[in-house]
N, C-alpha and C positions, 0 to 999 in steps of 0.2 A: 504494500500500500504506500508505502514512504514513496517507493520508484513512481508511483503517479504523480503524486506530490510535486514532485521533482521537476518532472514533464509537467503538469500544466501551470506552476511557478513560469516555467522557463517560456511559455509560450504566452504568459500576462504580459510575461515583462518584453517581449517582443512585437507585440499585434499593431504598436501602435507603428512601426515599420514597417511591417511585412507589405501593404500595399508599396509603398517608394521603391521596397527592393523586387519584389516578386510581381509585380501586376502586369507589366508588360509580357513574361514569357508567359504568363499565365493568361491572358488574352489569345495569346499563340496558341493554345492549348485547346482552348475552348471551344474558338472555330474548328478546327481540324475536327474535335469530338461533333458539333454542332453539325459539321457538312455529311456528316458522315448517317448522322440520322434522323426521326421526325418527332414533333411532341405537336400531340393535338390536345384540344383544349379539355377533354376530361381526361387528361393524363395526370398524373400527379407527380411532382416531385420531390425528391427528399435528399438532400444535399447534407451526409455527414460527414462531420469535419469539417462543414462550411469556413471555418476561421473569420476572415473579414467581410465574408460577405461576399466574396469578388464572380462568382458563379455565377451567384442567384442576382446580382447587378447586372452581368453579362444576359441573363434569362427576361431580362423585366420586361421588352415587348411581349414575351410570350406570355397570356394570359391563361394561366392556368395555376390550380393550387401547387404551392412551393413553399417546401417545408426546410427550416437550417437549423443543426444540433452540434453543438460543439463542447468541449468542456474547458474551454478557454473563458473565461467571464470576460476577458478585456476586447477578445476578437468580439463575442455576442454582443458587444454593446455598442460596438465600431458596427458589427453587420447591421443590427438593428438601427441605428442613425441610418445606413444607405436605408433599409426596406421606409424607414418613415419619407423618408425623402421621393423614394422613385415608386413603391410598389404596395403603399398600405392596404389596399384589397386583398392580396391574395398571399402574404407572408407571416411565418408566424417563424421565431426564432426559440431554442428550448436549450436550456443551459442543463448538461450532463455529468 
């Protein structure tokens, strides 16, 4: 139990980075997944490990339920700022 501890300390104290450093290859990423296949609108999504949000940001024309769990409290509170901002219909963030 300590080793989680551990790991999601290390992941508080970074969230508020991760987008400046990670966003762009991760934009890369998304498309390639995104081209590759389809989401209709009673699909649902569930995004674990969401971290900052940067997926279900990437997702926000697509209207359909989109679900983000992480166990980062610092990343949830970063992703949940983007879902108020872009997506408060259809997002729901859940701290694990």
């Amino acid at each position: 139990m300590e080793h989680k501890k551990i790991i999601k300390s290390r992941y508080n104290e970074t969230a508020e980075h991760y987008d400046r450093r990670y966003s762009e290859i991760q934009q890369v990423k998304y498309k390639i997944i995104m081209d590759k296949i389809t989401i209709e609108p009673q699909y649902k999504i569930l995004d674990i490990g969401c971290g900052t949000g940067n997926f279900y940001q990437f997702l926000k024309d697509i209207k359909c339920p989109k679900f983000a769990i992480d166990f980062s409290f610092v990343s949830l509170k970063i992703c949940k700022e983007k879902l108020t901002n872009n997506d408060t219909n259809h997002g729901k963030s859940i701290l694990i």
